[in-house]
C-alpha positions in Angstrom: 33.0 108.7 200.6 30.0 109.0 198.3 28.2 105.6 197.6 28.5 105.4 194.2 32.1 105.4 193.7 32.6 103.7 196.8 34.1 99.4 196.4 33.8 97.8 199.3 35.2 94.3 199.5 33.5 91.8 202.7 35.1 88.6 203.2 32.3 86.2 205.0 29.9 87.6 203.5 27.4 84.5 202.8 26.0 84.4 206.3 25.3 85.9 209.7 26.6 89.7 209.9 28.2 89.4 206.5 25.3 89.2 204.9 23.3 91.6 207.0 25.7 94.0 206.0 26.6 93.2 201.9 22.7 93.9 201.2 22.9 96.8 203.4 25.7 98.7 201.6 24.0 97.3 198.3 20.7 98.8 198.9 22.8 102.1 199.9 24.0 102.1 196.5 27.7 101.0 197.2 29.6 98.8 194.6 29.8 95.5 196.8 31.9 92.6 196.6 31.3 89.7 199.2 33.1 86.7 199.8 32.4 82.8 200.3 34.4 80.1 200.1 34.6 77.3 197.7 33.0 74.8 198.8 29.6 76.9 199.2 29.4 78.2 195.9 25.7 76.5 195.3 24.9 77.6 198.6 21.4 79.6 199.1 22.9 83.0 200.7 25.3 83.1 198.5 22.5 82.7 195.3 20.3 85.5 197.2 22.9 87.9 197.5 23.9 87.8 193.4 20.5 88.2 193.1 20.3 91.5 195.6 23.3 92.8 193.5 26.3 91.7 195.9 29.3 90.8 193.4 30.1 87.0 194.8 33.8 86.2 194.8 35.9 82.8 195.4 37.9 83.2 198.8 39.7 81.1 201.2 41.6 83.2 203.7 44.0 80.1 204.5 45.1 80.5 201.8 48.0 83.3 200.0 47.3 82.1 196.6 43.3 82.3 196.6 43.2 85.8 198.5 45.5 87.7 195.8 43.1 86.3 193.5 40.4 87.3 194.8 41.8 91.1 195.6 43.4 90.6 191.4 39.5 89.9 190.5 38.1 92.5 192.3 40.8 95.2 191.1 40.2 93.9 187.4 36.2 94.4 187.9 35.9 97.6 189.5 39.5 99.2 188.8 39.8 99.8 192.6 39.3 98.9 196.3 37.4 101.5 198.7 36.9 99.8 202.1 38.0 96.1 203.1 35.6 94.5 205.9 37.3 91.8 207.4 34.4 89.5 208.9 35.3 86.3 207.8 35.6 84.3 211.3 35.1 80.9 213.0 34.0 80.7 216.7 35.9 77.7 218.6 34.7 76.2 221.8 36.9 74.2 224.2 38.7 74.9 226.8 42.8 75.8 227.1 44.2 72.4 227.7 41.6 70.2 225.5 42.8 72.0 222.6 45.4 71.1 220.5 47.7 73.3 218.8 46.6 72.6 215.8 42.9 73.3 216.8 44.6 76.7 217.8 46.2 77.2 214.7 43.0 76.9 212.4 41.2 79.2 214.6 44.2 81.8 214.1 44.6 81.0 210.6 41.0 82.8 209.6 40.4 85.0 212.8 43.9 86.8 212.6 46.5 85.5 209.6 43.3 85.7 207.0 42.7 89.2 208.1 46.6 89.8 208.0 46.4 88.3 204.2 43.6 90.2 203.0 44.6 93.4 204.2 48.7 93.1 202.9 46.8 92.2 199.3 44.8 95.3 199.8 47.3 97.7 200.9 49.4 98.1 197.6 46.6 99.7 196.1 45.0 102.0 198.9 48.6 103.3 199.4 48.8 104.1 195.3 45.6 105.9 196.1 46.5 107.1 198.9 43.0 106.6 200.5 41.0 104.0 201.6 39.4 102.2 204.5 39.8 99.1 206.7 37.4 97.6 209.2 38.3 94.6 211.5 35.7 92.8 213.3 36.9 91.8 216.5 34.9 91.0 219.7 34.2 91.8 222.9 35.6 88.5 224.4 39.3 89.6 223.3 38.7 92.1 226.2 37.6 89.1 229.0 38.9 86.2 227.9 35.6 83.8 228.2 35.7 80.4 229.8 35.3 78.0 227.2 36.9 80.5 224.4 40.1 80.7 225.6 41.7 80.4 221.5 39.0 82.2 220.3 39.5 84.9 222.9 43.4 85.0 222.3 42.5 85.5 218.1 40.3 88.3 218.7 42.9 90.0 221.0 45.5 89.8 218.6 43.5 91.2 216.2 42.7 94.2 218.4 46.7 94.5 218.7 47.2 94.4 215.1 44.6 96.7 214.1 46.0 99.2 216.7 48.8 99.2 215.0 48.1 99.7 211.6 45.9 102.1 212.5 48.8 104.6 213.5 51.1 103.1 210.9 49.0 104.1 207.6 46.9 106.7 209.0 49.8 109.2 207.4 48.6 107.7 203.7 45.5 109.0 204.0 44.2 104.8 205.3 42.0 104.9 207.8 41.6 101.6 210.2 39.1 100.7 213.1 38.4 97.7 215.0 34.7 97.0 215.8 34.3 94.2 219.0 30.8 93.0 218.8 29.0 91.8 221.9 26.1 89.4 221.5 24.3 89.5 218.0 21.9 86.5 216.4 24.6 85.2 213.9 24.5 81.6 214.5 27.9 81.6 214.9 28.3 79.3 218.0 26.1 76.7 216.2 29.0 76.3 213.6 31.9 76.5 216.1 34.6 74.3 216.1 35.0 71.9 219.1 37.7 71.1 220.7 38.6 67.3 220.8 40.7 66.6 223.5 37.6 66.5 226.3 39.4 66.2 230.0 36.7 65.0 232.7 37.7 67.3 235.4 36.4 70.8 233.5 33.4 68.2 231.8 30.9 70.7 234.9 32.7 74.1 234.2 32.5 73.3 230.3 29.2 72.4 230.2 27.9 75.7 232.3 30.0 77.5 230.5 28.4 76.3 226.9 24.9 76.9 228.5 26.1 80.5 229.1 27.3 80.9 225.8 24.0 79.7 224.2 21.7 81.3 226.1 23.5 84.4 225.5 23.5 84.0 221.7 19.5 83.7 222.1 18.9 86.9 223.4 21.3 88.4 221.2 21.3 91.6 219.0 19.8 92.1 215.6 23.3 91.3 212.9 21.4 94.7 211.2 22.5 97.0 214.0 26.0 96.0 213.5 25.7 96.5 209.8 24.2 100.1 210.4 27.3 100.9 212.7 29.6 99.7 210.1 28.1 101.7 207.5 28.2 104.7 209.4 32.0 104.1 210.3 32.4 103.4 206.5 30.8 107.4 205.8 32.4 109.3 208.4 35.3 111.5 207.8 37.5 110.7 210.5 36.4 107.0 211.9 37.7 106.2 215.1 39.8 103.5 215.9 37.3 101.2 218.5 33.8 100.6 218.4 31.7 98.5 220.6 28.6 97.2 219.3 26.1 96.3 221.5 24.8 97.0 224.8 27.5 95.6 226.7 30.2 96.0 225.2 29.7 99.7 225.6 30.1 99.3 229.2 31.9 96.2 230.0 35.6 97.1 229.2 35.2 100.0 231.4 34.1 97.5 234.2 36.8 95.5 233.2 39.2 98.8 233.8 37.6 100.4 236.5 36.8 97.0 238.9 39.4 95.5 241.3 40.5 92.5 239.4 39.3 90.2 242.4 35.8 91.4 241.8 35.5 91.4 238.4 36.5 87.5 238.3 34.0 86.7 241.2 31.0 88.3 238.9 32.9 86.2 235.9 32.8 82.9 237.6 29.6 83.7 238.6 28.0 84.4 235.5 29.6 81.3 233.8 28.9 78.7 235.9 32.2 78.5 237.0 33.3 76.7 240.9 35.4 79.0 243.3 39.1 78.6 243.4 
């Protein structure tokens, strides 16, 4: 695809990785349109990236109503849609049985049904075209399940599942679909995670190690710009594949995952969480 004809639509695009990567395609010389809720229209980032040429769009992905708008806006602007980057996501930490379902069910509602919503809205038109592209950001804990993450970890592995599929289902219409499953980048996303709360005493150690994992892992994290360079390159490339890692580790922990007897693999897990013995 050559930049300048190239629309590219990126929900969550007023912090953290969404950002990193609306003023990268913009200073490639892509047509971009990023996304931010309501509610953070005055907001700073979302000022800055006007001003760096991003196109700034109303969009809550809760809801049906406000994310055919925002696709009818974008389609009456630029006349088309190029790539969709789902990124919009909230991180929730809490553990299985102090969450609620309906704690669950707002984590789901942006992590998997808002990416289901944007990309049905989207679809109609790339299939008229008969091109176009779709990139999911998933995460590397849909592949371990991390203590402390356990609804965040189940969204992210749906995703993956539903962006598997799609892949093969509109890869015939010329729609091409990967899933990139971040590792550890700087995004500040934990610092805005929900928390779950129904706090049971008897995980109040385990939590509380596994939190101090989390954060101290979010410090040394990646750069949000390397992300945003992969996801520009898997935006230019002919024939995108369907996974990416991004990151050091999650280039080689799924294949641990794989390759490990499952008894070892959740020793080193306990281990490096915090987490007692069974």
């Amino acid at each position: 695809m050559a930049p300048g004809q190239t629309v590219v639509l990126i929900t969550g695009a007023s912090s953290g990785i969404g950002e990193a990567t609306a003023r990268l395609f913009a200073d490639e010389g892509f047509r971009v349109f990023g996304t931010y809720l309501p509610m953070y229209r005055d907001a700073s980032g979302v000022e800055k990236l006007a001003v760096a040429g991003v196109e700034m769009v109303e969009l809550d992905v809760h809801s049906d109503d406000s994310v055919q708008r925002c696709v009818d806006e974008v389609l009456t602007r630029a006349g088309r849609i190029d790539v969709l980057l789902n990124n919009a996501g909230v991180m929730q930490v809490g553990f299985a049985e102090e969450t609620s379902a309906e704690e669950a069910y707002a984590v789901f509602e942006t992590n998997f049904f808002g990416a289901v919503r944007m990309i049905k809205a989207v679809l109609p038109e790339m299939r008229r075209n008969r091109q176009g592209r779709i990139v999911n950001i998933g995460s590397l804990a849909a592949w371990i399940g991390e203590p402390g993450q356990a609804v965040y970890s189940a969204s992210k592995r749906s995703l993956a599942g539903y962006t598997e599929a799609l892949h093969y289902e509109v890869g015939p219409l010329g729609i091409r679909v990967s899933l990139v499953e971040p590792g550890l980048f700087r995004t500040g996303i934990l610092g805005a995670a929900l928390i779950a709360d129904g706090a049971i005493g008897d995980y109040d150690a385990s939590r509380e190690n596994a939190i101090k994992t989390l954060t101290a892992s979010s410090g040394r994290g990646h750069d949000p710009q390397q992300l945003s360079r992969l996801l520009l390159k898997i935006v230019n490339s002919p024939s995108p594949r369907l996974r990416y890692g991004a990151g050091f580790e999650a280039h080689w922990l799924p294949y641990i995952k794989v390759l490990l007897p499952q008894r070892l693999f959740s020793r080193i897990l306990r281990r490096a969480y915090g987490l007692p013995k069974k």
